[in-house]
N, C-alpha and C positions, 0 to 999 in steps of 0.2 A: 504494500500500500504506500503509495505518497504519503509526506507528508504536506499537511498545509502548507508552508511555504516552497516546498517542488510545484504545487497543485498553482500556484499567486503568480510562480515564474515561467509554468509552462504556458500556462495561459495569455501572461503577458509577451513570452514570446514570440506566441503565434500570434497576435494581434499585430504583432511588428511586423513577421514574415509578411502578411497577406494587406499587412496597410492600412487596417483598421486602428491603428492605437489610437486615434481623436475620435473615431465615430460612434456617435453614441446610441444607436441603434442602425448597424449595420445589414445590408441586404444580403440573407446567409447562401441565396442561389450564385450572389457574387463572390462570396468568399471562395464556394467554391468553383469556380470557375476558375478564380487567383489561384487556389489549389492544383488545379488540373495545369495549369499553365506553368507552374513552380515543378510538378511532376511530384505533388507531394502525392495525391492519388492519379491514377490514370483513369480513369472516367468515369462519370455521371449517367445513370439511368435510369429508366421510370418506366413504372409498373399500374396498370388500372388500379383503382379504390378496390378494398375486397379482395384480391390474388391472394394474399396471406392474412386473411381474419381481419383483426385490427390493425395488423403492422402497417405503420408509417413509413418507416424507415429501415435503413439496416446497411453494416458498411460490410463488405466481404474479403478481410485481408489479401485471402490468396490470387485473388482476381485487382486489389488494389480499388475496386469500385466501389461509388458510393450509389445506394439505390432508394430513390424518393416515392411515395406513392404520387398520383397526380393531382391529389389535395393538396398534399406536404410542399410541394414542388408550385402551386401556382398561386399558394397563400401564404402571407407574411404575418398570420395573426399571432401572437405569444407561443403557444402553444407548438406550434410548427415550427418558430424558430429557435426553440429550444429543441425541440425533435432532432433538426440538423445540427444542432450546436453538439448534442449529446453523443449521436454517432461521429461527428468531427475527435472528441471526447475519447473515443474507442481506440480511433486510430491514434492521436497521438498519446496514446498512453500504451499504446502498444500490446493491445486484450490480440487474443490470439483467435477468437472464435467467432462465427458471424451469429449475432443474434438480433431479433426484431424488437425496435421499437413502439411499443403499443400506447393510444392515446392514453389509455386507462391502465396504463401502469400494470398489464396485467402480474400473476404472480410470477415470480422466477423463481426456477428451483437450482439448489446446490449452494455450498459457501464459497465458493472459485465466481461464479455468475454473480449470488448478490453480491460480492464485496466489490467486484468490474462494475457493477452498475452504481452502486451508492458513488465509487470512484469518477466514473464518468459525468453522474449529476453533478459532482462538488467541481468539476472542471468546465464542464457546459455552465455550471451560473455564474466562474470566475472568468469564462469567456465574455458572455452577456452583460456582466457587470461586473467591468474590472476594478479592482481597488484605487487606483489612480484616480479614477475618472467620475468615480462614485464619492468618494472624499467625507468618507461617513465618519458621523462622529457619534455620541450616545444619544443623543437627540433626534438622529434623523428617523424619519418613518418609511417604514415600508410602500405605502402609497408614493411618497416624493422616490422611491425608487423604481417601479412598476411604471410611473408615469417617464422618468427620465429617460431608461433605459427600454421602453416598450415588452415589459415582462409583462408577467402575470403576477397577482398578486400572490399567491400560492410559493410560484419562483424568487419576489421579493425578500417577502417574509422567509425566506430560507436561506439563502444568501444575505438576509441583513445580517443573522443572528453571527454569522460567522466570521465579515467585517467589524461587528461592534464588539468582538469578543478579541479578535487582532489589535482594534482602535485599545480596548479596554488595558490588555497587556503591556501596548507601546507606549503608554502614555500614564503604565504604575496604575490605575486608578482599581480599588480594593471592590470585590465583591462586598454589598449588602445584603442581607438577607428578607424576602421578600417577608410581608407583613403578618403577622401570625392570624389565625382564622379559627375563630372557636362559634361555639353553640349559644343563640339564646334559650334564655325556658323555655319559649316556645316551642324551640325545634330550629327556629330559623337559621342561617349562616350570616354572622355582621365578623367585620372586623376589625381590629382593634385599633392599629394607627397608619392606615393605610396613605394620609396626607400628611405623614411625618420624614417620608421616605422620596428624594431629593437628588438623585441619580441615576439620568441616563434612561437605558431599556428598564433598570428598574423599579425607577419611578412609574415607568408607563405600563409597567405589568401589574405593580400596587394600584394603579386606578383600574387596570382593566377590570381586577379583580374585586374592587369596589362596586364598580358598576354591575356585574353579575350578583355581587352578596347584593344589592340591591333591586333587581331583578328576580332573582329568588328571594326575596322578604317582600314582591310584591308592590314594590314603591313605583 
């Protein structure tokens, strides 16, 4: 397995290779193309909707190709461009096996496969939102990066926690611990100083958490 900071620099390097390192939501049918031209893969192909279930995507080492379904291939909605960012993800991490990308995440079987795939997400979201460009600090929000970066918010929120947890380290700043949560007589959940707490993501998880103990008490 990478680690985080191999996962910060591969990613930042291929942004360089193919020339996106400013673009902040870049067209991924171009990158690969910049790819095909670099000879980083030898061709691009596309496959009807349906041929393979859900798959969207899928890269096939021994042939060098990358294979788009014709949804994946003529839409640039989040979801898609993470699809191709994820198999980009494959090849430069060097997974050995051709496997399908599926919208719905379906299940993967084997510890070889999922740890290649958690692997590839964490480098598909440092592709999409690279740390330079994103400039996060403990305040930013998931939304301000979904919208910068043209992810999903799913994609955001996954990639923030990993940026403010890097920011969090570089910058000494000490874990608090989030606000404690106990029972009233009723039954209900309140908690106790949850606007006492003053940093960062979590401050913002002490309210979030607010707002639900308040939601469940019914307010």
């Amino acid at each position: 397995m990478l680690t985080d900071d191999q996962i910060e620099s591969l990613a930042e390097q291929f942004r360089i290779d193919v020339a996106i390192e400013h673009d902040f939501i870049p067209n991924m049918l171009e990158v690969l193309d910049k790819m095909k031209r670099q000879d980083m893969i030898l061709d691009v192909q596309f496959f009807p909707d349906g041929q393979f279930g859900m798959s969207e995507a899928y890269y096939a080492p021994d042939s060098r190709t990358m294979h788009l379904s014709h949804t994946c291939a003529s839409n640039q909605m989040p979801q898609h461009r993470f699809t191709v960012a994820h198999e980009i993800a494959h090849l430069l991490a060097g997974h050995k096996f051709t496997r399908h990308r599926r919208v719905d995440h379906g299940q993967q079987f084997g510890s070889e496969v999922k740890k290649n795939e958690r692997e590839a997400d964490k480098i598909a979201a440092a592709i999409l939102v690279p740390e330079k460009l994103a400039d996060v600090d403990m305040l930013t929000s998931a939304r301000t990066l979904a919208n910068r970066f043209g992810v999903s918010l799913s994609m955001a929120n996954y990639r923030l926690k990993t940026l403010q947890e890097r920011y969090r380290i570089r910058h000494g700043i000490q874990r608090k611990p989030l606000p404690p949560v106990k029972l009233a007589p009723d039954g209900s959940i309140v908690l106790a100083v949850a606007e006492e707490f003053d940093t960062g993501d979590y401050n913002a998880a002490a309210k979030e958490m607010a707002r639900n103990a308040r939601r469940w008490n019914g307010d």
